[in-house]
N, C-alpha and C positions, 0 to 999 in steps of 0.2 A: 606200838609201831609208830615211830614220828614220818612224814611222808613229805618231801622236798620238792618245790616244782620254779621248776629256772625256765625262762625264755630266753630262747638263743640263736642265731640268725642262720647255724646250721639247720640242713634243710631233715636231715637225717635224728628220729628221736634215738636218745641214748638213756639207759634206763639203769641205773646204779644200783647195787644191794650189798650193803652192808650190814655183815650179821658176824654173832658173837661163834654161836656155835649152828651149825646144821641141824635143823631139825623139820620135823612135820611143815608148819607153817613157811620155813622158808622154803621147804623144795615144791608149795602147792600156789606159793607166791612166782617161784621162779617159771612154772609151768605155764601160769597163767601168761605171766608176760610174753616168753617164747611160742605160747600158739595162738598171740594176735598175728605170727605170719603166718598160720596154719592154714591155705585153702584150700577148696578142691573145688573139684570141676562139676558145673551144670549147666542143662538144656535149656534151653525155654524158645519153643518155636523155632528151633534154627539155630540161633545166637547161643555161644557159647559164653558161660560166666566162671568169673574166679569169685567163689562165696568164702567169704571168713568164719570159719567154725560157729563164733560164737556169734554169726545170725542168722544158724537153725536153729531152726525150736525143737523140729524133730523129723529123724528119716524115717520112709515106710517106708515098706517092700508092697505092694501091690499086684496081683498075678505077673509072678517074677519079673514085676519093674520095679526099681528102686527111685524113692521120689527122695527130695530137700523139701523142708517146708520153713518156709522165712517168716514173718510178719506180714510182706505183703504178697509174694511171690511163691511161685511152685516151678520147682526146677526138676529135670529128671538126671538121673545119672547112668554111667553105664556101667559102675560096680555095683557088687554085690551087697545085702545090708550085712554079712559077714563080717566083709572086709572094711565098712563102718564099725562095726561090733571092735574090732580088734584093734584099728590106727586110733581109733576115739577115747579106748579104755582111763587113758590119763586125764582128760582134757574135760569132766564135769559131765559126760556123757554116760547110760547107765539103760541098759533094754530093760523096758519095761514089758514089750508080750514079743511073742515070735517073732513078728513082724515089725518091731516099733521100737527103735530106741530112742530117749528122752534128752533134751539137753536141760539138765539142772537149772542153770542160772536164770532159763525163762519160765519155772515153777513159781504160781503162785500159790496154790495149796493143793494138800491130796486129802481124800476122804475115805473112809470105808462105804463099801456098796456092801451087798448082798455075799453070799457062796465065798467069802476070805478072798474078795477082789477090790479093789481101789482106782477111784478115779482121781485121776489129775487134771487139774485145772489150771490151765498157763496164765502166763499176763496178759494177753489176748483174749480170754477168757473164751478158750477151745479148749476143749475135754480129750483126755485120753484115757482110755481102761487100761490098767493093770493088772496082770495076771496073774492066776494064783502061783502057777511058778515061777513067776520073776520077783515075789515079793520081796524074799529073803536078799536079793539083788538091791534091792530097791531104799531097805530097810537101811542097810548098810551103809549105801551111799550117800540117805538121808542122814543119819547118825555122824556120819564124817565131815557135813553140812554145816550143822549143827543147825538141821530145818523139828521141825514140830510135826511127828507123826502120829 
């Protein structure tokens, strides 16, 4: 992939792909670029925020409140982690336990624990367990990564 970068006085970025045939890579290229408009909406004290997908690290559900968790910040929301589970499924996002789905890209390693459970360690270097029944979830969308399990 050769990668092209123009400065230009337009204020608006324009994002070009040319490609020979359709394939894996380009439609997971074309995704990414289309859900840097991806936001949604959260709390914090009052104030209402538009978060960019990809600066969760990870939703929780929490005695049915759904939280955002950013780098620095904790947002609440008023959907469901559901209805995360479902809008997210393309965009590098992957439940890891009932409660918790993971955003991929700020994985920096997972390990095996105890009882066929795994912890994930982000780049913030905050832990998340892994369930035994999300592994197979987990596994997949690692392998499609092409991360190191």
């Amino acid at each position: 992939m050769k990668v092209l970068m123009e400065q230009r006085e337009e204020r608006e970025i324009e994002v070009v792909i040319r490609y020979q045939k359709m394939n894996d890579e380009v439609k997971k290229l074309l995704r990414k670029v289309e859900s840097c408009n991806y936001r949604v909406s959260g709390d914090d004290n009052g104030r209402q925020y538009q978060i960019s997908i990809y600066d969760i690290y990870y939703i929780e559900s929490v005695d049915k409140k759904t939280f955002l968790y950013t780098k620095d910040q904790v947002f609440r929301s008023e959907l469901k982690l559901y209805h995360f589970v479902q809008e997210l499924k393309g965009y590098d996002f992957v439940q890891v336990s009932k409660s918790c789905i993971l955003n991929l890209d700020v994985l920096k390693h997972i390990m095996n624990l105890y009882n066929s459970r795994m912890e994930a360690t982000l780049i913030n270097n905050e832990k998340i367990t892994v369930s035994r029944t999300y592994l197979p979830a987990i596994k997949t969308a690692l392998c499609k990564e092409d991360y190191e399990i």
